[in-house]
NUKOL-363725 format. One record per atom (N, C-alpha, C, CB): x, y, z; residue in one letter. Coordinates in pm, whole numbers, plus 50000, padded with zeros to 5 digits. Glycine has a CB too. Example, Ala and Ser with C-alpha at 12.3 -4.5 7.8 and 13.67 -1.06 7.14 Angstrom:
<atoms>
513194943150780A/512304955050780A/513204967050780A/511314955350905A/512854977550708S/513674989450714S/512905000350787S/514084994050572S/
</atoms>
This chain:
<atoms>
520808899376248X/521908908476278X/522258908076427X/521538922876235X/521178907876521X/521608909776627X/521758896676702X/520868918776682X/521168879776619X/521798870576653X/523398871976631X/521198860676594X/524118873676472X/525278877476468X/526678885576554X/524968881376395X/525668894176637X/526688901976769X/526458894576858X/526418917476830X/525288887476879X/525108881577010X/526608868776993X/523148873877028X/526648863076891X/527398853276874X/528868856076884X/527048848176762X/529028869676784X/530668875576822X/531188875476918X/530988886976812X/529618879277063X/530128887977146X/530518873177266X/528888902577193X/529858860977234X/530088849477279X/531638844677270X/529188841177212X/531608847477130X/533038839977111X/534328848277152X/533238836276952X/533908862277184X/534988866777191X/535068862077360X/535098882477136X/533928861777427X/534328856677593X/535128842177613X/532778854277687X/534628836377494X/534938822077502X/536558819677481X/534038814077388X/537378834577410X/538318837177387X/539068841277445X/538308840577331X/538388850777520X/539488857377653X/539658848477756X/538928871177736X/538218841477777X/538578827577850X/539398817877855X/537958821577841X/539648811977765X/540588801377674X/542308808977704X/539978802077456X/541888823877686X/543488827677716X/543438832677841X/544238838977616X/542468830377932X/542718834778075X/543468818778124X/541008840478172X/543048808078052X/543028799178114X/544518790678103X/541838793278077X/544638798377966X/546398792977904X/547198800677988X/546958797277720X/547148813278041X/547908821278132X/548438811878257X/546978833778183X/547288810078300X/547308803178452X/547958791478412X/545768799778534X/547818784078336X/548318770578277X/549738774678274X/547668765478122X/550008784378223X/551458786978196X/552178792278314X/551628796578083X/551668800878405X/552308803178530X/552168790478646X/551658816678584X/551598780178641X/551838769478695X/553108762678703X/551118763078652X/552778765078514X/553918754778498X/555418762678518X/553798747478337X/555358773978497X/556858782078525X/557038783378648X/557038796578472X/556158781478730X/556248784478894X/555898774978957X/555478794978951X/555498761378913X/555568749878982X/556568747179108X/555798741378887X/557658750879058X/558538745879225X/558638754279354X/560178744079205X/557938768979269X/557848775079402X/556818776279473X/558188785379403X/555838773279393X/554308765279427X/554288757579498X/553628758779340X/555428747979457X/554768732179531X/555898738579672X/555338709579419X/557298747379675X/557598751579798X/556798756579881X/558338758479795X/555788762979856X/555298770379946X/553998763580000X/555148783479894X/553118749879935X/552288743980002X/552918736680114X/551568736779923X/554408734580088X/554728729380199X/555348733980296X/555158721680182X/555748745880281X/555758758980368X/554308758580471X/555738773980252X/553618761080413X/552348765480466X/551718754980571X/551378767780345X/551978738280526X/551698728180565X/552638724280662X/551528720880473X/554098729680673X/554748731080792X/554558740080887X/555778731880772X/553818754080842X/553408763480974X/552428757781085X/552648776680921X/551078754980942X/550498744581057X/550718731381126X/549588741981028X/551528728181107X/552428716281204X/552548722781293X/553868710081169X/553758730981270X/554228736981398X/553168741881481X/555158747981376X/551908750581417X/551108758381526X/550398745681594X/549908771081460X/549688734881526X/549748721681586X/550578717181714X/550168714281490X/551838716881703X/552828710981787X/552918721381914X/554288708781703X/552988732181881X/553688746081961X/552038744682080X/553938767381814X/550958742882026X/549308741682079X/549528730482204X/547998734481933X/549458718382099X/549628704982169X/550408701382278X/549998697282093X/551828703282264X/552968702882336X/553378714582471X/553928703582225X/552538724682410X/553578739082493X/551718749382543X/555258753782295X/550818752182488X/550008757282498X/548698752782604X/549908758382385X/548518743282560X/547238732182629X/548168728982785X/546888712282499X/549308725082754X/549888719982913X/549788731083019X/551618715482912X/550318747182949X/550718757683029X/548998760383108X/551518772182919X/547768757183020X/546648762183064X/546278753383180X/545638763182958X/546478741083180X/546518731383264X/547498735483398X/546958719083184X/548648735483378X/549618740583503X/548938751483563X/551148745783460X/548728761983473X/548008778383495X/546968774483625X/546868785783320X/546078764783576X/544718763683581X/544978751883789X/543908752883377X/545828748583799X/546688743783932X/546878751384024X/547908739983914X/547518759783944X/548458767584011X/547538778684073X/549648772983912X/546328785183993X/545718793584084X/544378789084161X/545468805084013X/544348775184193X/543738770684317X/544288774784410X/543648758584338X/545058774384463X/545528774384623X/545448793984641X/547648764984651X/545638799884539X/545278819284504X/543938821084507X/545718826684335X/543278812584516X/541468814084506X/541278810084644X/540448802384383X/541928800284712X/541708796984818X/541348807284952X/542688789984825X/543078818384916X/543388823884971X/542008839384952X/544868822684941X/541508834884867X/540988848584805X/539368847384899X/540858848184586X/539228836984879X/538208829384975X/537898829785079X/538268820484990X/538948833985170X/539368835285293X/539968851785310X/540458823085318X/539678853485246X/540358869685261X/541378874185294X/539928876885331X/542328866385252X/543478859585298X/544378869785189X/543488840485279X/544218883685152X/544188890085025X/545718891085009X/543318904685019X/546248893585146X/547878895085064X/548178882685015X/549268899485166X/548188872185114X/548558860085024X/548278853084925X/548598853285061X/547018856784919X/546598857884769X/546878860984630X/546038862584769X/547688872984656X/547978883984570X/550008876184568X/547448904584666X/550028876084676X/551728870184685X/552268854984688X/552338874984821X/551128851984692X/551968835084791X/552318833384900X/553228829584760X/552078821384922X/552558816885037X/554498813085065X/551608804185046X/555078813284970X/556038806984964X/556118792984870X/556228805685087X/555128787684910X/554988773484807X/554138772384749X/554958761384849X/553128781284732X/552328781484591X/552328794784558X/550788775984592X/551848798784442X/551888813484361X/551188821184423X/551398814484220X/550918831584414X/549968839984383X/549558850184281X/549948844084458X/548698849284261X/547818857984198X/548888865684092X/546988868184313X/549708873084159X/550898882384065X/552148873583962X/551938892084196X/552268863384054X/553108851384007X/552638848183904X/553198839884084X/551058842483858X/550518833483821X/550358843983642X/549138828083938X/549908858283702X/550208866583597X/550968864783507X/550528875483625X/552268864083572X/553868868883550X/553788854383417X/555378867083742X/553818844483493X/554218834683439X/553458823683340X/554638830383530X/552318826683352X/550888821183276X/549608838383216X/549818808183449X/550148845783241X/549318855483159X/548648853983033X/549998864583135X/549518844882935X/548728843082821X/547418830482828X/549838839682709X/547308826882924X/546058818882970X/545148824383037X/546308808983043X/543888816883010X/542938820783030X/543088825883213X/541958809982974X/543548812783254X/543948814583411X/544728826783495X/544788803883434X/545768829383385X/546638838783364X/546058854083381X/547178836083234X/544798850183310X/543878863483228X/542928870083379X/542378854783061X/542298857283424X/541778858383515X/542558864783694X/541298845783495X/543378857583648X/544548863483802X/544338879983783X/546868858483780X/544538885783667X/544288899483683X/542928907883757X/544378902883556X/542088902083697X/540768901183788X/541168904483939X/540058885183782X/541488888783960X/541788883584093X/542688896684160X/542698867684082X/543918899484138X/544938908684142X/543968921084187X/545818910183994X/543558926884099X/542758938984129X/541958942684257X/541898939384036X/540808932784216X/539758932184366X/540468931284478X/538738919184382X/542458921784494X/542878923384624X/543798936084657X/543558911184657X/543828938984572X/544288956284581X/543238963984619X/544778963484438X/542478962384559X/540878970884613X/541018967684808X/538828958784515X/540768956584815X/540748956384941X/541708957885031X/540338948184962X/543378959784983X/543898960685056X/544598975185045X/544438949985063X/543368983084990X/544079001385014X/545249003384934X/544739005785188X/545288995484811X/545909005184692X/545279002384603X/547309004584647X/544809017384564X/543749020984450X/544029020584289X/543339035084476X/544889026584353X/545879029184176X/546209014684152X/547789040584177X/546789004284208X/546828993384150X/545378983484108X/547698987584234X/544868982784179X/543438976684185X/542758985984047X/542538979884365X/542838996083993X/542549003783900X/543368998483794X/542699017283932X/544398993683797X/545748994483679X/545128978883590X/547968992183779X/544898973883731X/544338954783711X/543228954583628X/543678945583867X/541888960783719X/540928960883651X/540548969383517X/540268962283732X/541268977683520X/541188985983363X/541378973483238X/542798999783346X/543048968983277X/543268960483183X/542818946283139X/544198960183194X/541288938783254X/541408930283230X/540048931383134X/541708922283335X/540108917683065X/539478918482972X/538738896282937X/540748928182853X/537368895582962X/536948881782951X/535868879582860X/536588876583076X/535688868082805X/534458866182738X/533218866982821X/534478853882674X/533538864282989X/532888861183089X/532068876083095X/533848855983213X/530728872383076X/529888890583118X/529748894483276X/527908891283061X/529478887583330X/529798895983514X/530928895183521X/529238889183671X/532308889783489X/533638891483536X/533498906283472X/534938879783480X/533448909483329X/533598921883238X/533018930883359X/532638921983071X/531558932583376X/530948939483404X/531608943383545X/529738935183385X/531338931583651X/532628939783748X/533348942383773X/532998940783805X/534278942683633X/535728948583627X/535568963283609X/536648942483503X/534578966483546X/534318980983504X/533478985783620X/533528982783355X/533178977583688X/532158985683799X/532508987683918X/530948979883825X/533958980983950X/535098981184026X/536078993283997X/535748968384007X/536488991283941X/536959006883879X/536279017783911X/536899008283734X/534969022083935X/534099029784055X/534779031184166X/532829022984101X/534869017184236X/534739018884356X/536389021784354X/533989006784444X/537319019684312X/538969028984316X/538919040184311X/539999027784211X/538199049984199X/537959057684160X/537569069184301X/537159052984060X/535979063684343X/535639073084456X/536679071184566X/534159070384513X/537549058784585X/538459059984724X/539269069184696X/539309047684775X/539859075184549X/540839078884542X/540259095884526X/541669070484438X/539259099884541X/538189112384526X/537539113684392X/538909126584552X/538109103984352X/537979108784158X/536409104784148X/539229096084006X/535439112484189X/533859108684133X/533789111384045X/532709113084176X/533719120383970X/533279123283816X/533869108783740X/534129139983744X/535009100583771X/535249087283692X/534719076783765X/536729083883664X/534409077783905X/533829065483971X/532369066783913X/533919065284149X/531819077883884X/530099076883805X/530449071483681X/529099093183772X/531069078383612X/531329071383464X/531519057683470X/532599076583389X/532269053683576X/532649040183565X/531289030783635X/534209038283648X/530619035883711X/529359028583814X/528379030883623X/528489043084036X/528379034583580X/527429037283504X/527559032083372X/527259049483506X/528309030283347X/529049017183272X/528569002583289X/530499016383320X/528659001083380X/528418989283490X/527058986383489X/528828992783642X/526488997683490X/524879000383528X/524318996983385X/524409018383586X/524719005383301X/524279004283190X/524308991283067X/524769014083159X/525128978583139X/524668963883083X/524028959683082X/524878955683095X/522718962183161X/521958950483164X/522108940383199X/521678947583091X/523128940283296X/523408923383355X/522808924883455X/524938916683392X/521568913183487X/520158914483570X/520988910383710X/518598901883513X/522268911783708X/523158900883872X/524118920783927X/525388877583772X/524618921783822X/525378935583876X/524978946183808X/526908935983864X/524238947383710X/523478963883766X/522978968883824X/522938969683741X/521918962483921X/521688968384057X/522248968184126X/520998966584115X/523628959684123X/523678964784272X/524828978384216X/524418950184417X/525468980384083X/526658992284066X/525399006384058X/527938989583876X/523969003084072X/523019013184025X/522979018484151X/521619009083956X/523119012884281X/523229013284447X/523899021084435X/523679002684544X/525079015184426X/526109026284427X/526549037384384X/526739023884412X/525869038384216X/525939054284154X/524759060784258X/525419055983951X/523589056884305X/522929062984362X/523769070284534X/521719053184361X/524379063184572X/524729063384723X/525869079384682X/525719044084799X/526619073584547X/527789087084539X/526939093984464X/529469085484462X/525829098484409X/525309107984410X/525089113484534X/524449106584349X/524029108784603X/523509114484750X/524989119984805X/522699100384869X/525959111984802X/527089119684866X/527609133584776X/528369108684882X/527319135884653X/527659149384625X/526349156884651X/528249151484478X/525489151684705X/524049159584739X/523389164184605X/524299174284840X/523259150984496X/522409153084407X/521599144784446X/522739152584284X/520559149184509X/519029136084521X/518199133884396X/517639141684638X/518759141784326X/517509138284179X/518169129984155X/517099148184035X/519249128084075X/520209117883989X/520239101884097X/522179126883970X/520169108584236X/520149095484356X/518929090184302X/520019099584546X/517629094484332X/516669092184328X/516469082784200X/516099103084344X/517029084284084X/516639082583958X/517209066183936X/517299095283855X/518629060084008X/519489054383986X/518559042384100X/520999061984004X/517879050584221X/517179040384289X/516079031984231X/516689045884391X/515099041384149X/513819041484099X/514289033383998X/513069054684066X/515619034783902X/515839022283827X/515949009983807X/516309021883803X/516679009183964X/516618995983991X/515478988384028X/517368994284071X/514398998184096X/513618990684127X/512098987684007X/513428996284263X/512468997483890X/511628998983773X/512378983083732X/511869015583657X/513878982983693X/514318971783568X/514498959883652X/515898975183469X/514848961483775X/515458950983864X/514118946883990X/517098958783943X/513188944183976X/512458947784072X/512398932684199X/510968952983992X/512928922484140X/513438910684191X/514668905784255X/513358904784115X/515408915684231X/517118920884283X/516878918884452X/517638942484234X/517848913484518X/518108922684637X/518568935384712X/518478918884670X/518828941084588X/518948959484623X/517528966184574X/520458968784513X/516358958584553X/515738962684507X/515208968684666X/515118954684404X/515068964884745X/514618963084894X/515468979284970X/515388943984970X/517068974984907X/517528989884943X/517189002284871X/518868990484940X/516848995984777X/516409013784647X/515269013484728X/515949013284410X/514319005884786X/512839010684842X/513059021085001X/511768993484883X/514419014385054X/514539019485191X/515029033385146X/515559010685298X/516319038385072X/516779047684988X/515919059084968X/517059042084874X/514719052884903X/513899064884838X/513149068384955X/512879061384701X/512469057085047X/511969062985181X/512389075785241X/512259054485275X/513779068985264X/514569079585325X/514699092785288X/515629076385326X/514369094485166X/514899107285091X/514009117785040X/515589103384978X/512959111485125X/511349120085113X/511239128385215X/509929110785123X/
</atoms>
């Protein structure tokens, strides 16, 4: 008996199958031409994203990637407005934005952009830069956010220059968390919290103890005894 259901219950799959399979068979065949339109639809997008890559994409990263040598140069040299502007015959930094932004190079000028605002006493822009930039690169990331601190306290705003130093701090990147941990410590001491100072020193020199701010968290805490 219960071979008998087992068998029904076979044939009836073997049935719905058979007509799952005539379905599809049959919408092939009624929709064949718009089928076979649309593989070649599809097979022309990727052409194009092919061509649009090859032709227009890869070159711009290359030009991009030219063009902000002589902006690094300048950056090098501290040379920050011209950096940020040009010289007249090569870009800068804002140019290079403008006109290559969707490249990596492009991506990076913002970076670039920021830090020379930082240094050249506008905060709010150097803030606007570094907020928005964004890299696979982990110390570019990290001192974009840990830069944003240092706008922050020029502009009085501590309660966001800690948030932002602490951010920074809190990666684990063994190259810039000590030294943005320096710095949450230093704008503590400047609102005259020595515990929270104290704590930000002792960190660095607990996680970072091979750092070269490790040497200043030792002078730091000296001091503060």
């Amino acid at each position: 008996m219960a071979e008998n259901k087992a068998e029904q219950e076979a044939e009836k799959y073997l049935k719905s199958g058979e007509q799952a399979l005539t379905r599809t068979e049959q919408f092939l065949e009624n929709n064949q031409k718009s089928i076979a339109i649309g593989a070649v639809a599809i097979i022309a997008l990727l052409a194009i994203v092919w061509i649009v890559n090859s032709l227009y994409v890869q070159p711009r990263k290359g030009e991009a990637q030219k063009e902000i040598f002589n902006a690094q140069y300048y950056f090098e040299t501290d040379s920050f407005r011209l950096a940020l502007e040009g010289d007249g015959q090569s870009l800068g930094f804002l140019d290079i934005i403008d006109q290559y932004g969707s490249t990596p190079a492009g991506n990076l000028a913002g970076y670039y952009a920021g830090v020379c605002y930082l240094h050249l006493g506008d905060f709010e822009q150097a803030k606007n830069y570094l907020k928005s930039f964004s890299s696979d690169d982990e110390i570019l990331n990290v001192f974009a956010k840990g830069l944003v601190g240092d706008a922050e306290a020029e502009l009085g705003n501590n309660a966001a220059a800690i948030a932002a130093y602490q951010k920074a701090a809190n990666s684990g990147n063994k190259i810039a968390s000590p030294i943005f941990l320096i710095k949450l410590g230093a704008l503590y001491e400047a609102e005259g919290n020595e515990t929270k100072a104290k704590e930000a020193y002792q960190q660095v020199k607990d996680d970072y103890p091979t750092s070269a701010q490790a040497v200043l968290a030792d002078k730091y805490l000296g001091a503060s005894k």
